[in-house]
Steps between C-alpha positions, in 0.01 A plus 500: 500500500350401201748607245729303699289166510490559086866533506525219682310301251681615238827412690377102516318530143849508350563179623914521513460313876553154273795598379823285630762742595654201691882579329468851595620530867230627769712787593496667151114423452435729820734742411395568137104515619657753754633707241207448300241627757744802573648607179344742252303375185750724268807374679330098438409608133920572480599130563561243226162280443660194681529709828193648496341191426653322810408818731158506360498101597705535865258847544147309405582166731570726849175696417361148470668378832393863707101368388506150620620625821275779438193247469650283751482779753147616372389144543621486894300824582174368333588191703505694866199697411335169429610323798403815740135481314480119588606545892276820545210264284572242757527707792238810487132387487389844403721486204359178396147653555600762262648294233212282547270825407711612207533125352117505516394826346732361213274202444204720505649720258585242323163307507345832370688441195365192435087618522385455143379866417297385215239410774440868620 
């Protein structure tokens, strides 16, 4: 999973999602990332610079698209999670009770911190 998220950064670091590719018809953008994300790296090394630079372009821009939707899905399941925390917060007094207890052994930790030690 992590080797993937620092792919993934790499992916948007290259910053080719700018580019207009407007003249170039949607149907051959999507079929030339296809090929890119399925062909072989010797069989891409093969083509004439001008191709590979164009699959390299249509391949980087659907890996781009796959993590928005990617983060766009991500971001709806931190939203239920949050949403069933609220309504059992709301609804369950013994839950509150415990978050209560857990929010305030945090502030005592954290007031501990704070005791000057040059005192003792």
């Amino acid at each position: 999973m992590v080797r993937a998220l620092q792919r993934a950064g790499e992916v948007t670091g290259l910053g080719l999602s700018g580019l207009d590719v407007g003249v170039v018809p949607l149907r051959r953008v999507w079929e030339l990332a296809r090929y890119g994300l399925e062909a072989k790296a010797p069989t891409l090394r093969r083509h004439p610079y001008p191709r590979k630079l164009a699959t390299l372009l249509a391949t980087v821009r659907a890996l781009e698209a796959r993590l928005t939707q990617l983060g766009e899905a991500l971001a709806g399941y931190g939203r239920i999670f949050k949403t069933l925390h609220v309504l059992t917060f709301v609804d369950d007094e013994p839950y509150r009770r415990q978050i209560k207890g857990i929010r305030n052994l945090n502030e005592g930790r954290a007031s501990m911190l704070t005791i000057d030690v040059r005192r003792w």
